[in-house]
Each structure stands twice: as structure tokens, then as C-alpha cells.
DRENDO-1510 file (C-alpha; in Angstrom, 1 decimal, always signed):
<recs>
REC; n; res; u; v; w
REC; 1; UNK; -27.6; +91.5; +127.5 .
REC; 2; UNK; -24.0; +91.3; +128.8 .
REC; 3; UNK; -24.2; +89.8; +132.4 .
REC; 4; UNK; -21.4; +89.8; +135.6 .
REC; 5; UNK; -20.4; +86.5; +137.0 .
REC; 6; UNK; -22.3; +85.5; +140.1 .
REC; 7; UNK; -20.5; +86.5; +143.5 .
REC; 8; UNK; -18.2; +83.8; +144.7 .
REC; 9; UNK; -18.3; +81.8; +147.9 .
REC; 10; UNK; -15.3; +83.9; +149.5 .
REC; 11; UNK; -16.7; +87.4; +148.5 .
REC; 12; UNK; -20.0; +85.7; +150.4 .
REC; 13; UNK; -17.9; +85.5; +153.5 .
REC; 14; UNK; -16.4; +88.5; +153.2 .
REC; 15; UNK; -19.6; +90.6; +152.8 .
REC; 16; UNK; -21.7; +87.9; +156.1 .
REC; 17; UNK; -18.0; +89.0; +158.4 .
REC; 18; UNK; -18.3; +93.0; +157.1 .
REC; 19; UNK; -22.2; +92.9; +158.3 .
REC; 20; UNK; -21.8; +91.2; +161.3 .
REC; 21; UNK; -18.7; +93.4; +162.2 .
REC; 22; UNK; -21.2; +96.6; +161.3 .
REC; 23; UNK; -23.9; +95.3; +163.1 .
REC; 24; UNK; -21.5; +95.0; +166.3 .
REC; 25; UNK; -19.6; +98.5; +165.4 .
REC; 26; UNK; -23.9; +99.7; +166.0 .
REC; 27; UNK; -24.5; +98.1; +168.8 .
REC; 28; UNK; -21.4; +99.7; +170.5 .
REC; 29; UNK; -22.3; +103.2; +169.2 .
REC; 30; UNK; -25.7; +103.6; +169.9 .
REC; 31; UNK; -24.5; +102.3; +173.6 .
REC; 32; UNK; -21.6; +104.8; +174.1 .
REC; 33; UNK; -22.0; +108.6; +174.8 .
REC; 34; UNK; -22.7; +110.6; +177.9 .
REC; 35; UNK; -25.4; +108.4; +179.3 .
REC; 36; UNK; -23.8; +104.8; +178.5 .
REC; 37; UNK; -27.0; +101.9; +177.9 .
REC; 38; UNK; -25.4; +98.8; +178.6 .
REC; 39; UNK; -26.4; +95.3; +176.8 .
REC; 40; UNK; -29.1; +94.0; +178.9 .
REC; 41; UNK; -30.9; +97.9; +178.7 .
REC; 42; UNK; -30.2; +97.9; +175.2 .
REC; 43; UNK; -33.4; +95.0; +174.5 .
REC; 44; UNK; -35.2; +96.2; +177.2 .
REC; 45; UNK; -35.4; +99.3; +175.1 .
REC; 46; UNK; -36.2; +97.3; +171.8 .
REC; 47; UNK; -38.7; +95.4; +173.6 .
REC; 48; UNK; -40.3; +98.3; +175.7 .
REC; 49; UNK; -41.0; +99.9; +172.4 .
REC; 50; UNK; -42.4; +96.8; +170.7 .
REC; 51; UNK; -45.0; +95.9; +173.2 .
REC; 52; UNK; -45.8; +100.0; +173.6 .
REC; 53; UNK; -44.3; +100.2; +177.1 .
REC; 54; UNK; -42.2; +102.8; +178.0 .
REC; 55; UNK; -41.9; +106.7; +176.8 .
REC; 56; UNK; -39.2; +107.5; +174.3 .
REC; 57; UNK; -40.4; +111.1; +174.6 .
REC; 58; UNK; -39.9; +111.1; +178.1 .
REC; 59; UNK; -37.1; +114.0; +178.9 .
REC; 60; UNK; -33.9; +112.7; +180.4 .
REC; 61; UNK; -34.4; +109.0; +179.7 .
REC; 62; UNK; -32.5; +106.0; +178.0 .
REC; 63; UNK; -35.5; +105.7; +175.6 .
REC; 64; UNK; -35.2; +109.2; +174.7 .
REC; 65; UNK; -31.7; +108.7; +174.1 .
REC; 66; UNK; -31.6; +105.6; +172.2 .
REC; 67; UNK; -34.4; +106.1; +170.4 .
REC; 68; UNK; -34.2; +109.8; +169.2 .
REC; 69; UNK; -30.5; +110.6; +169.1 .
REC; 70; UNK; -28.3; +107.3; +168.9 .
REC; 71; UNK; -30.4; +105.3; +166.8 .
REC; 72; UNK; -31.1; +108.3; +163.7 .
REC; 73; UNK; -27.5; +109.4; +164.1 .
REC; 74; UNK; -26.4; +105.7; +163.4 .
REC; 75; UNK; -28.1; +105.1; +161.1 .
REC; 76; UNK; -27.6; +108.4; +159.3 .
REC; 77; UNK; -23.8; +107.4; +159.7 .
REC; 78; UNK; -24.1; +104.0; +157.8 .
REC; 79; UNK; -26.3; +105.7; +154.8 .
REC; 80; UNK; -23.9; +108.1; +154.4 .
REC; 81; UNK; -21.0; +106.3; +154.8 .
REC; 82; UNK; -21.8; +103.7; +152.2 .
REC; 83; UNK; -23.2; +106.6; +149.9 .
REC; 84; UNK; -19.9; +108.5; +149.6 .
REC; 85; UNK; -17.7; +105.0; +149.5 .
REC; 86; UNK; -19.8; +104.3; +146.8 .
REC; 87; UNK; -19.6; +107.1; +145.1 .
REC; 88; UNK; -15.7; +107.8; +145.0 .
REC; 89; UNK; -15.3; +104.0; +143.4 .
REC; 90; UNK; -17.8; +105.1; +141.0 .
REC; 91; UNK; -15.7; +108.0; +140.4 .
REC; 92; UNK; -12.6; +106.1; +140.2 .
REC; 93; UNK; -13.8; +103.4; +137.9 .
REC; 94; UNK; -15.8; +106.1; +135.2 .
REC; 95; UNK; -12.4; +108.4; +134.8 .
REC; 96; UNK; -10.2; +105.2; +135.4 .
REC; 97; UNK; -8.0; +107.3; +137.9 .
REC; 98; UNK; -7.5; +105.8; +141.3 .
REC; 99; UNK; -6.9; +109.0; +142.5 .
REC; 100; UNK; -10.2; +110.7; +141.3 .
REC; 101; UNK; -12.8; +111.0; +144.5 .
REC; 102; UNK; -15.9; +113.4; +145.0 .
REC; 103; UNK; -13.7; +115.3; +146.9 .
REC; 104; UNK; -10.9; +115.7; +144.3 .
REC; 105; UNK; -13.1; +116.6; +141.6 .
REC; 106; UNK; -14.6; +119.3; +143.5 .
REC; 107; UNK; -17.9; +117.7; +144.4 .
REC; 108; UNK; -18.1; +117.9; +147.8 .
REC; 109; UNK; -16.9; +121.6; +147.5 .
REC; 110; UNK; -19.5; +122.4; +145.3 .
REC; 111; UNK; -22.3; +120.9; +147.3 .
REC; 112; UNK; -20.7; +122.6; +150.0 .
REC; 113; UNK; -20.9; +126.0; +148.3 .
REC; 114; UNK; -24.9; +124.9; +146.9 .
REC; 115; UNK; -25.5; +123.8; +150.5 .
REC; 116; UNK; -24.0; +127.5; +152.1 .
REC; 117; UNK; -25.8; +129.6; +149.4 .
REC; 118; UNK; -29.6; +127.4; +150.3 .
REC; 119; UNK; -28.8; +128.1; +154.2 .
REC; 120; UNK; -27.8; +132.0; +153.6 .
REC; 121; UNK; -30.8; +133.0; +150.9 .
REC; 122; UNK; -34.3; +134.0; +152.2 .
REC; 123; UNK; -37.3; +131.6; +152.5 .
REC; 124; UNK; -33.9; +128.5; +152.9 .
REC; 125; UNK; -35.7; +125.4; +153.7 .
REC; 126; UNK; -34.2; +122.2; +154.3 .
REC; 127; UNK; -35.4; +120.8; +150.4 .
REC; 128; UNK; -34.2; +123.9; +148.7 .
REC; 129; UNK; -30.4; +122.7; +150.4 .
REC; 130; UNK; -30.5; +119.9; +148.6 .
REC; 131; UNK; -31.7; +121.5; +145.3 .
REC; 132; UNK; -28.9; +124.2; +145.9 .
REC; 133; UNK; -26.0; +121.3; +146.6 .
REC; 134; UNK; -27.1; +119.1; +144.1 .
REC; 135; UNK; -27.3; +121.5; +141.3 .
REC; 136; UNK; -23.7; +122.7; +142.3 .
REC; 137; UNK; -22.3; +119.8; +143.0 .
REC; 138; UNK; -23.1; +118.7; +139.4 .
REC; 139; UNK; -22.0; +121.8; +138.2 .
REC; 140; UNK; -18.8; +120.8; +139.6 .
REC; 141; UNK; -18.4; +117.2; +138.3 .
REC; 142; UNK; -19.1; +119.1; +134.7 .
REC; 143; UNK; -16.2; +121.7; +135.3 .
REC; 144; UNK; -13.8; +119.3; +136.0 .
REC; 145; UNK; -14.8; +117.5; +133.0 .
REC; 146; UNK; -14.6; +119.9; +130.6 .
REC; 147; UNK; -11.4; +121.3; +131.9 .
REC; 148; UNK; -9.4; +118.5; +131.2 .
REC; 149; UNK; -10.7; +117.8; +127.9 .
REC; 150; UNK; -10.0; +121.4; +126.9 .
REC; 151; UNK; -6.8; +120.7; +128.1 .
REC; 152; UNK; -6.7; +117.2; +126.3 .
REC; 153; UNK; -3.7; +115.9; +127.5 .
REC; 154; UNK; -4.6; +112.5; +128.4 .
REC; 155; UNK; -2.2; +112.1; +131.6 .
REC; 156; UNK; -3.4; +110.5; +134.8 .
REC; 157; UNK; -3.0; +113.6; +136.9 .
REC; 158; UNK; -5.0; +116.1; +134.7 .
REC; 159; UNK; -8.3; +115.6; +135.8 .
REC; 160; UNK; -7.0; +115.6; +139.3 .
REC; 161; UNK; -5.5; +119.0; +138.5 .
REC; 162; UNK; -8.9; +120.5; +137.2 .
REC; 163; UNK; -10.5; +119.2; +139.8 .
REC; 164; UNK; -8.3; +120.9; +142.0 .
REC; 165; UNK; -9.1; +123.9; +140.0 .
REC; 166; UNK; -12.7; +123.8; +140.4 .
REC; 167; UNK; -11.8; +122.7; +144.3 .
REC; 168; UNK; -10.3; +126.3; +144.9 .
REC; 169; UNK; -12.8; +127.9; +143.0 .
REC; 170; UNK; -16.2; +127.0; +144.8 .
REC; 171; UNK; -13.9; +127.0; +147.9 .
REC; 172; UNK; -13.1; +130.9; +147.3 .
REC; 173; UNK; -16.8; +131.3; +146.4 .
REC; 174; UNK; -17.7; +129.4; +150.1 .
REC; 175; UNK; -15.3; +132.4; +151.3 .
REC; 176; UNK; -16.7; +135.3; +150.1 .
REC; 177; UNK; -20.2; +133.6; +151.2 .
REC; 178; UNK; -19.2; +133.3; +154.7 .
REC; 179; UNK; -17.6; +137.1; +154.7 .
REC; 180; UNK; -20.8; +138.4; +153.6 .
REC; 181; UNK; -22.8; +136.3; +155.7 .
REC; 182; UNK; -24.4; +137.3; +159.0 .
REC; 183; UNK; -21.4; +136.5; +161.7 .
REC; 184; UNK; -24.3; +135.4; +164.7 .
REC; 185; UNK; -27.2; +133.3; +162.5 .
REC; 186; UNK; -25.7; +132.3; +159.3 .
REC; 187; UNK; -21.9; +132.0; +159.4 .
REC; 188; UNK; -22.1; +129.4; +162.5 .
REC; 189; UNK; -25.0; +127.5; +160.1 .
REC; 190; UNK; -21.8; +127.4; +157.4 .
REC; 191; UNK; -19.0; +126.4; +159.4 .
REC; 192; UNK; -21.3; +123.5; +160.5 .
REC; 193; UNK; -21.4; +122.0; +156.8 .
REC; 194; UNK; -18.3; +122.9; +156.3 .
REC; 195; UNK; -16.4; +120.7; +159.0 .
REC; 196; UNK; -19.0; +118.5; +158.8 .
REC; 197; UNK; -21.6; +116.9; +161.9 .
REC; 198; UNK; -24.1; +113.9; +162.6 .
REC; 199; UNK; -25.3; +115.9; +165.5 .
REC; 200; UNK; -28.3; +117.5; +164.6 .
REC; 201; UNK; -29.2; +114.5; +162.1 .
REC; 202; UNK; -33.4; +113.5; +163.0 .
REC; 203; UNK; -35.5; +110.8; +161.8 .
REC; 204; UNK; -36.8; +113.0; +158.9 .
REC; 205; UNK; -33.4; +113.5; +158.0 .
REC; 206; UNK; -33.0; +109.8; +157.7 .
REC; 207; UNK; -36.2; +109.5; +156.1 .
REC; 208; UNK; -35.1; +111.5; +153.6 .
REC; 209; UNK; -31.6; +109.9; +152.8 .
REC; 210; UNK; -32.6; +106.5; +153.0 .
REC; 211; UNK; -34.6; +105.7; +149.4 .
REC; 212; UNK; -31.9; +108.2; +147.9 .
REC; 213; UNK; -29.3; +106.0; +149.2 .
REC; 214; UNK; -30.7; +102.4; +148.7 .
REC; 215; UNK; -31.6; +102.8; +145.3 .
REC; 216; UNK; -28.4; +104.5; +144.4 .
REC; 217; UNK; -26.5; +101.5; +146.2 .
REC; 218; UNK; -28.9; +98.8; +144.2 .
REC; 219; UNK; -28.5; +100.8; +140.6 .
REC; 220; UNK; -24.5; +100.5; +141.5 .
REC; 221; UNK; -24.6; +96.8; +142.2 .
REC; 222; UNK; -26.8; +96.2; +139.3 .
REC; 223; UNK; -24.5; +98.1; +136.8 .
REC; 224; UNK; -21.4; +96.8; +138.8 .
REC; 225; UNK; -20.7; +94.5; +135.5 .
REC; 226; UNK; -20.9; +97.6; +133.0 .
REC; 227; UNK; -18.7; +99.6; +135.4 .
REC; 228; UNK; -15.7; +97.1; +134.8 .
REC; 229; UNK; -16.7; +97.6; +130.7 .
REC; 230; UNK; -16.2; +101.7; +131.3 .
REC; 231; UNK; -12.9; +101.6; +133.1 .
REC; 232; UNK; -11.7; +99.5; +130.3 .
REC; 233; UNK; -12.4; +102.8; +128.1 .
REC; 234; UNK; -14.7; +103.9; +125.1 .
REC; 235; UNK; -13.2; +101.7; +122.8 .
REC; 236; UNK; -14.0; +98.4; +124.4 .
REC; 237; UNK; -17.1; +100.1; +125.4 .
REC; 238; UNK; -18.3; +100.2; +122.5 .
REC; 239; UNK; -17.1; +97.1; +120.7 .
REC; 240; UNK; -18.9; +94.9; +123.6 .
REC; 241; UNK; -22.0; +96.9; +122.7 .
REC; 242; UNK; -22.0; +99.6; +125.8 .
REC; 243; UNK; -23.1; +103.2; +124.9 .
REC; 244; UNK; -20.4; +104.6; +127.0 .
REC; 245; UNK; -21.9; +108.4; +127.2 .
REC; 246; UNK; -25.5; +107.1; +128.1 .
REC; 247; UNK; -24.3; +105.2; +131.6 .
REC; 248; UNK; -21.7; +107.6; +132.1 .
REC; 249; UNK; -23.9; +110.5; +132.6 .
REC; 250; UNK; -25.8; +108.2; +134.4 .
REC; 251; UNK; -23.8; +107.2; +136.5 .
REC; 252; UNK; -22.2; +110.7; +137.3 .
REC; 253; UNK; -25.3; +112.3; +137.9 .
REC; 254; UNK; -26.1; +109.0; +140.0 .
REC; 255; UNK; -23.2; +109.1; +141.9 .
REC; 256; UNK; -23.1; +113.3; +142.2 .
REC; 257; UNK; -26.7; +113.2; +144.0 .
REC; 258; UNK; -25.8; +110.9; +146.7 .
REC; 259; UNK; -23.1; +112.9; +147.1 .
REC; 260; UNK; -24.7; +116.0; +147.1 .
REC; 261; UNK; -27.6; +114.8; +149.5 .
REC; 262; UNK; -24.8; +113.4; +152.2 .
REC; 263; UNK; -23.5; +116.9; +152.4 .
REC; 264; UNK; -26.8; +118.5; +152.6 .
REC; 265; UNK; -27.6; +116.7; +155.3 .
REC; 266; UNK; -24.1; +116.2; +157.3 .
REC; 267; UNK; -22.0; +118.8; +156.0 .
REC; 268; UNK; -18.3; +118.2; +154.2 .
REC; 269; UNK; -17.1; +114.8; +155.3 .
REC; 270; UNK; -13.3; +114.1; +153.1 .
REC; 271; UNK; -11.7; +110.6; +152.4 .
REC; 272; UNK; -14.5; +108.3; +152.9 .
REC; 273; UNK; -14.8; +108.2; +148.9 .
REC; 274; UNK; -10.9; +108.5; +148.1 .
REC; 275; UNK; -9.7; +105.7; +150.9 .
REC; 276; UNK; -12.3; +103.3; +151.4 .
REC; 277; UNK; -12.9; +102.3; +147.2 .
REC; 278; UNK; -8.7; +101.5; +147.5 .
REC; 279; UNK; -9.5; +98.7; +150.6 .
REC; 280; UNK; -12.5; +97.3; +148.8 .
REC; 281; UNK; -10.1; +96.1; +145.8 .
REC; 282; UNK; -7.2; +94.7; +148.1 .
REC; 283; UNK; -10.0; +92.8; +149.8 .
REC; 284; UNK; -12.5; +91.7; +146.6 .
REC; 285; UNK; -10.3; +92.3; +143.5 .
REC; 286; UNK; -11.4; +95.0; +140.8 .
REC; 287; UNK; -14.7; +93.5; +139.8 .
REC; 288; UNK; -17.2; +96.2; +140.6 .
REC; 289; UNK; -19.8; +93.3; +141.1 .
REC; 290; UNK; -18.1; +92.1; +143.8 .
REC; 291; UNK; -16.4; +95.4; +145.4 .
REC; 292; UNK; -19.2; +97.3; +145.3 .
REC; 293; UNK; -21.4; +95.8; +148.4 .
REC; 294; UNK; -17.9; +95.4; +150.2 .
REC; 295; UNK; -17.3; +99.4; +149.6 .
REC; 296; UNK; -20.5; +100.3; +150.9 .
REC; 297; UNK; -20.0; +98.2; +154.2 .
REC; 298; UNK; -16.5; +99.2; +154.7 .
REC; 299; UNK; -17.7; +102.8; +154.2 .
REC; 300; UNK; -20.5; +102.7; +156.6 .
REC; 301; UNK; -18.2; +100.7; +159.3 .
REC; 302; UNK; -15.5; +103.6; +158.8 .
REC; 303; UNK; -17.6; +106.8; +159.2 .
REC; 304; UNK; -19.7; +105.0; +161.9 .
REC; 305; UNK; -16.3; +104.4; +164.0 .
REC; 306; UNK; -15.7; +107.7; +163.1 .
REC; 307; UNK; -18.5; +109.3; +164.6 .
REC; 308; UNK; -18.4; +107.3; +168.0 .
REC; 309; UNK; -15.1; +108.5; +168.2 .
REC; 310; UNK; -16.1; +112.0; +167.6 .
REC; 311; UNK; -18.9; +111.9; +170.4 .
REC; 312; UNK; -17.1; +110.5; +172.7 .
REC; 313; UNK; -13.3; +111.1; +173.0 .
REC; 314; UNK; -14.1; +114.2; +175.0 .
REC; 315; UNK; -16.7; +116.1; +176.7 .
REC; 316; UNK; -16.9; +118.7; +173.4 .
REC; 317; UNK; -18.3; +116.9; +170.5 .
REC; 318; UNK; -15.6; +116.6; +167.5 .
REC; 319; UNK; -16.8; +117.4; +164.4 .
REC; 320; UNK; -16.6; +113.9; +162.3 .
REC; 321; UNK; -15.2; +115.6; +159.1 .
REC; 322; UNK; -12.0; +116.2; +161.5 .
REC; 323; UNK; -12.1; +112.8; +162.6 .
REC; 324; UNK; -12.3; +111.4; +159.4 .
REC; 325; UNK; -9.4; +113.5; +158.2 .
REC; 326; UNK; -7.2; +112.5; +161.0 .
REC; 327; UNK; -7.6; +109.1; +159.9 .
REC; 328; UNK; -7.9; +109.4; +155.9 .
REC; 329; UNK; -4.5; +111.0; +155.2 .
REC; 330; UNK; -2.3; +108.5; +156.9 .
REC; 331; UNK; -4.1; +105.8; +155.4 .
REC; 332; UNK; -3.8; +107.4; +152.1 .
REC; 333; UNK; -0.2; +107.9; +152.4 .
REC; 334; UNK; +0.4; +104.0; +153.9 .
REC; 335; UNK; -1.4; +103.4; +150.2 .
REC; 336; UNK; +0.6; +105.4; +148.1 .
REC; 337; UNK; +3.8; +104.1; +149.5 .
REC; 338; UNK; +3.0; +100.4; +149.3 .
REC; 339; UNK; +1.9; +101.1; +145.9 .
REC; 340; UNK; +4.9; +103.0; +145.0 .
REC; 341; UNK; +6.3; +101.8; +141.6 .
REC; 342; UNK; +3.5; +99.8; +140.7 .
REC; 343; UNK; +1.9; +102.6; +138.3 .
REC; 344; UNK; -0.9; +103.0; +140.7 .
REC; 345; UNK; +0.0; +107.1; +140.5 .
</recs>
């Protein structure tokens, strides 16, 4: 069996600062908001509810606070943070395209769409979402995919094209759902998705995402190795003894369902899974072995930051998916000009 080489000493220290820096970015989060918990408050509340003192029930207190809103929504921001970072290098590496993302293929629009469609049909419950975004958002993937090789020009841009194809399509589709859907229940439920939220996220929620996300993050670092084999192309692939279609599918499906449970739960959140993959490499090289674990941190330490900022810039809550915007497209454009030249695009 063909094996990775063993992370190095540096890529150590890279991944002990990005966990320490994430573990301070929580802190400060779960402390800011409305009713600030200041550091000493902060392990009184740890240690209240270890010993069984205190009531994080109780209405209008820091326990309720910090244990039923700040601490799920944190948490829910790291999962799915590292989910969709992880996903969009994934992306990148299977279609060898640094410009290919869940977003760009149509992914996110699709689970969007799925997610919409679940909220607006009768009996909706909160599984039957995922079942709807999933399915759609593999639908998607599949559209893009085929589109290009109907097209068969193999150019860097074509499957960025379809995918912007199959973007306006399920996008147009989310539009005539929201026309047709009840202005005063449903529409406000779609608009939510749409811009995308962490504030209605519960433990259940993050109950839910959780497994999904850790075993998608631990199948990723395990076939980090096989990863660098596909982005070499079929050729290689096969000649080093890799069935190139079996982990692709795989993988996409792999990669599509984290995808599709992050917007099922939080709505449409762009850039995480274009941007973040790009600062991985400049930091731990192309070897997905390595770049991997350093995606996923930089990924939850980006849409983590991101959410603070959303809650607390002003007395309205932000939607994160703006936030996240704001931020993605001049850091995408810093990219593309310091890569200019370098066939990069």
C-alpha cells in the first residue's frame, strides 16, 4: 500500500500555533456579545457546571448564555468552518483547478436550493433538509461534471464555466421557489439559508454535525497521500496502482455531504472553501498530508472570527455569509494578483 511521508517537525509547529491561536480566537468569542463574561467568570462557569452548581437554564444569566448560545454557536462555527475549507481543497485537488470550490461548482447553490425546497414542502423536518440539500447538492457536483466533459475541451476555465452554469441554474430555481413561497412563514425561512446564520444553531444541531464532520476530516487526512496521486491525473493514477474513479467518487460524494450538511444547518456561507485551501499551501506546501489539518484550522479560525464579528459589530446581528464575503473577495483578489503570471489562472 502506497503510504505519505510522516508530517515534519515544522508542519508540527505550524498545526500546535494554529490550535493554540483557535483555542484563544474561542475563548474571545464565546466572551464577547451583548452580555460580555470576562476571564475569571469564564471558569467559574466551567467549574459551576462541573461540580453541578449553578443553573444554565436559569433565564437571563451568564450560564445560560455561555452554555446554550455561545458555546453551540462556537463550536458549530469551527465544524463548519473546517468542513467547507476542507472541502474546497478537496475540490481543488480532484479537478486539479485552483479555482474550483463548492461554491463555484454550484454546490453550495444546490444545497441551497435542496435546503429551500425541504423548508417549503409539507411535513419539512429538520432530517428531510439534509436529505433535500444533500441530494441536490450532489446533483450539482454531477452537472458540472458532465457539462464539461460534453464540452471536452480540457482548458482550466471549463469546469469553472459549467459550474457557473449549473450556479445560475439552481440559483433561478431558488428564485422561482421564493416567488411562490409564502411571503410571512416560508420566504423569511429562505432568505435565512440563503445569506447564511449561526444564530439559531443548538446543541442538537451540533450534535448532528459533529460525527459527519470528524469522520469526513479523518477520511481526508487519511487519503491526504492518494489526493496528491489524483491531482497528478489518471495517468499517473493508474500507473502507481490508484483506481482513480473509485476514490474520486468517493471523495466527491465525501466532500459534497459535508458540504451539503453545513448549509443545511447554517445556510449559504461563500469563500471559506475557495480562499482558505490557497493559504494552507503558502503555509504547508501542496502535500495534502500536510495541508489538510492546517486547512481545516485555518478554516475554523476564519469563519469563527467571522461570526464574532457578525454578532457583535453592531446592535443588529450580521448575517456571517455577508461577513465572510466582505472578507473573501479581497483576499481572493490579493491572490490572484500576486499569482499573476505564474499559471496559477
Amino acid at each position: 500500500m502506497v503510504k505519505g511521508p510522516p508530517i515534519s517537525f515544522n508542519t508540527k509547529g505550524t498545526l500546535l500555533a494554529l490550535t493554540l491561536l483557535l483555542a484563544i480566537v474561542f475563548l474571545a468569542s464565546v466572551s464577547m456579545g451583548r452580555v460580555f463574561i470576562h476571564g475569571a467568570d469564564l471558569f467559574t462557569l466551567v467549574a459551576n457546571f462541573i461540580s453541578g452548581n449553578g443553573n444554565p437554564r436559569d433565564l437571563l444569566s451568564q450560564e445560560l448564555v455561555f452554555w446554550w448560545i455561545r458555546v453551540p454557536r462556537c463550536v458549530m462555527a469551527i465544524l463548519v468552518g473546517a468542513g467547507l475549507a476542507i472541502s474546497g481543497a478537496v475540490y481543488q485537488a480532484l479537478f486539479r483547478n485552483p479555482l474550483v470550490s463548492p461554491d463555484i461548482l454550484g454546490v453550495s447553490a444546490g444545497c441551497t436550493f435542496g435546503a429551500a425546497l425541504g423548508l417549503v414542502l409539507p411535513f419539512d423536518s429538520f432530517y428531510l433538509v439534509h436529505v433535500m440539500s444533500f441530494g441536490f447538492g450532489l446533483a450539482a457536483v454531477s452537472m458540472s461534471v458532465a457539462l464539461a466533459r460534453v464540452i471536452g475541451v480540457k482548458a482550466v476555465m471549463i469546469l469553472v464555466l459549467a459550474g457557473m452554469v449549473v450556479l445560475s441554474f439552481f440559483n433561478a430555481l431558488l428564485m422561482i421557489l421564493k416567488y411562490f413561497s409564502d411571503p410571512y412563514e416560508q420566504l423569511p425561512s429562505i432568505i435565512f439559508w440563503v445569506m447564511g446564520s449561526l444564530s439559531r444553531v443548538t446543541w442538537e444541531n451540533v450534535l448532528v454535525m459533529a460525527p459527519f464532520t470528524l469522520v469526513g476530516i479523518v477520511l481526508f487526512i487519511a487519503l491526504g497521500f492518494r489526493l496528491n496521486i489524483l491531482s497528478l491525473g489518471d495517468i499517473q493514477a493508474k500507473s502507481l496502482g490508484l483506481s482513480p474513479v473509485v476514490f474520486r467518487r468517493l471523495l466527491i460524494v465525501a466532500s459534497s455531504f459535508m458540504v451539503a450538511i453545513s448549509v443545511a444547518t447554517c445556510g449559504q456561507i461563500a469563500w471559506i472553501g475557495l480562499i482558505i485551501p490557497h493559504m494552507a499551501r503558502a503555509i504547508a506546501g501542496p502535500e495534502h498530508e500536510r495541508m489538510i489539518p492546517i486547512t481545516a484550522l485555518l478554516g475554523a479560525i476564519f469563519l469563527l472570527t467571522a461570526d464574532t464579528i457578525a454578532r457583535t459589530l453592531s446592535t443588529a446581528e450580521i448575517p456571517v455569509g455577508i461577513i465572510t464575503a466582505l472578507t473573501g473577495a479581497p483576499i481572493f483578489g490579493y491572490l490572484m494578483i500576486k499569482n499573476r503570471g505564474s499559471g496559477w489562472l
